[in-house]
N, C-alpha and C positions, 0 to 999 in steps of 0.2 A: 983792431984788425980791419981788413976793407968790405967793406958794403957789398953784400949781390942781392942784386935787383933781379935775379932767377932770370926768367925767359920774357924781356924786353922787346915791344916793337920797334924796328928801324923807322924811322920817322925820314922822310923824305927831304932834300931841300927842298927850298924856295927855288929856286934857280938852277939850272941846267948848266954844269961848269964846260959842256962840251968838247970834252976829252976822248979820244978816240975809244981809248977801253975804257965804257963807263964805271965808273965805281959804283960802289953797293948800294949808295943814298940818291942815284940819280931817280929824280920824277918819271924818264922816258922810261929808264931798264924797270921801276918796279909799275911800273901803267902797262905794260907789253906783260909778266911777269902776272899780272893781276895781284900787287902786294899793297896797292895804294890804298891808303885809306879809305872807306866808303864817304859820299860826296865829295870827291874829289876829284878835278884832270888835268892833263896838259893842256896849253895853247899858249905854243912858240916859246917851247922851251922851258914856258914857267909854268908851277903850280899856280893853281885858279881852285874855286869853290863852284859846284855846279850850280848853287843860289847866286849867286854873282858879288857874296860879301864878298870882305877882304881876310884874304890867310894872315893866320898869326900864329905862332907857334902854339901857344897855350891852346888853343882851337883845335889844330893841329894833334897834338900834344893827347887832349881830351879824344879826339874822335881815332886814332888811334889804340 
């Protein structure tokens, strides 16, 4: 039978597909929203780390 994963964080993109009606996983709508991950923001569009490494999803993934 199929898997549930119960109550799952939405995990953000990488990038901002900038679609007029944002969709669920956009960086903007869940930064306005306050759903983003802690250490993390936008700037121009993209997901960033407030340490200034580089995102990666397992990172992402984890801090989620």
């Amino acid at each position: 039978m199929g898997k549930s994963k119960g109550n799952v964080a939405k995990l953000p993109k990488l990038k901002c597909c900038e679609s007029r009606s944002k969709c669920g996983r956009c960086p903007l709508r869940m930064l306005k929203e306050g759903t983003l991950p802690s250490g993390y923001t936008v700037k121009r569009r993209q997901l960033v780390r407030l340490d200034g490494k580089k995102v990666t999803k397992k990172k992402l993934a984890k801090a989620a």
